[in-house]
C-alpha positions, 0 to 999 in steps of 0.5 A, a space after each residue: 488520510 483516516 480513522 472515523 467510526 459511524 455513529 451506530 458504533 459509536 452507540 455499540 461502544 457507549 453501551 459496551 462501556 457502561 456494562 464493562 467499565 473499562 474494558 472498552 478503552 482497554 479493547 480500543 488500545 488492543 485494535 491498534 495493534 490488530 494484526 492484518 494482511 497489509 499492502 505497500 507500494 514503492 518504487 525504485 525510480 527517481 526519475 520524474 518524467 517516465 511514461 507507461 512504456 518506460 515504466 513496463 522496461 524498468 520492472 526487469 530492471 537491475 534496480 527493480 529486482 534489488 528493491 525486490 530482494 530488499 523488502 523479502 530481506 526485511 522479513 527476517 527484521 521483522 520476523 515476518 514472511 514478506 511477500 513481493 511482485 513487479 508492479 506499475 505506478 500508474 498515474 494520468 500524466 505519468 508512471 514508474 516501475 514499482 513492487 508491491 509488499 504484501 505482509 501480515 502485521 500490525 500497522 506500526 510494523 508495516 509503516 516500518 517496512 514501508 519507510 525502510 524501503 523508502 528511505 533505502 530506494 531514495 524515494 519523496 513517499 510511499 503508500 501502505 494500507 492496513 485493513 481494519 473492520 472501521 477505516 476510513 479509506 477503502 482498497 479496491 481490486 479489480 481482477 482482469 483476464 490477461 488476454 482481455 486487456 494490456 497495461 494501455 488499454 486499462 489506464 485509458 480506461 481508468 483516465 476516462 473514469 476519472 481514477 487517476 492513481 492506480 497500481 497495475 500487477 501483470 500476471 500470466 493469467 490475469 492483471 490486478 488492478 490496486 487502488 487504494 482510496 485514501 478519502 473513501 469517495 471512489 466507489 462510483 467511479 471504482 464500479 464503473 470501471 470494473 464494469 467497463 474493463 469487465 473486471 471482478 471486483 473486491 474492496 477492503 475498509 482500512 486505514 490508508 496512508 502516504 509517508 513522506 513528501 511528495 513534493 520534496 525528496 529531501 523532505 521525504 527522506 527526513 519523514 522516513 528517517 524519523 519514522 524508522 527512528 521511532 520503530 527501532 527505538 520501540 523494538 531495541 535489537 532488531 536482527 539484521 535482514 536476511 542474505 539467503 535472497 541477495 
């Protein structure tokens, strides 16, 4: 799921290069590493058949606030101030207690973070994204005021559209709506559903990614082994996490 350039740029980067040489490779290499505001979803659950109202119970749960102080445990693994709320997955037949991790970095490190979480919490996958100028996926948030909706009443509405993954975060004064479009080919349905809910609508071009398998557990813990493998055998002597927040 991810990266296509359009062809104006494309054109910007042929000229570039005729009048740096190869500054333009050297610059491409220098974007992998762009450091940027990402988002990660996991979720503690490893159950398959929650509802909406198994899933509102479970974010006060034990496990989801031990998933909780583990991703803010990370920042010091990674040097990074990492942030964390009480989520809901929420599909069309089904949804699970989650958190969402929110941290300033580059993509590898974040891929890190989120395989970490996801190998610790036992999960099949997990999902990040990671803004870039040219990405091919897109992450949508549609702000709602609280008082104006409940978690039902916006998944109806996101069914009827036709959105079928979505990430609900309730606050006290408003509840942000996440979508992350992994193929870039929701915004119809996106803009409509903002309009509908009365929501205000923001978006975000990136790279977007699911790590693991969804189908298989045992499988998906294999793809997050290797994924953190790879991380620490590029950043030897990473510190341990954190225990001010256990």
């Amino acid at each position: 799921m991810i990266m296509k350039l359009c062809s104006r740029f494309f054109l910007f980067a042929f000229v570039l290069s005729i009048a740096t040489g190869a500054a333009a490779p050297a610059q491409q290499a220098q974007n992998k590493d762009v450091v940027s505001f990402n988002y990660g979803f996991v979720s503690p659950n490893t159950r398959d058949d929650l509802k909406l109202k198994d899933a509102i119970r479970g974010m006060n749960s034990a496990e989801e606030t031990k998933l909780l102080r583990r991703a803010m445990n990370l920042g010091c693994v990674v040097r990074l101030k990492i942030a964390t709320m009480r989520a809901l997955g929420s599909w069309s037949d089904g949804a699970e207690h989650s958190i969402l991790l929110r941290a300033n970095s580059d993509e590898s490190t974040i891929r890190y973070l989120m395989s970490r979480l996801g190998r610790e919490a036992n999960q099949k996958a997990v999902i990040y994204f990671h803004p870039e100028a040219f990405g091919s996926a897109r992450i949508y948030l549609i702000r709602l005021r609280q008082r104006s909706h409940n978690s039902f009443s916006i998944a109806r509405t996101l069914d009827r559209i036709g959105i079928s993954f979505r990430t609900m975060v309730p606050g006290k004064r408003e509840t942000i709506v996440y979508i992350v479009d992994t193929e870039n080919n929701l915004a119809a349905k996106v803009m409509t559903a903002a309009k509908r809910l009365r929501g205000r609508l923001t978006s975000q071009p990136g790279t977007a990614s699911f790590i693991g398998d969804d189908s298989d557990r045992q499988k998906g813990q294999a793809v997050f082994a290797k994924e953190v493998s790879d991380y620490e055998s590029k950043h030897p002597d990473l510190p341990p996490p954190c225990t001010a927040t256990n």
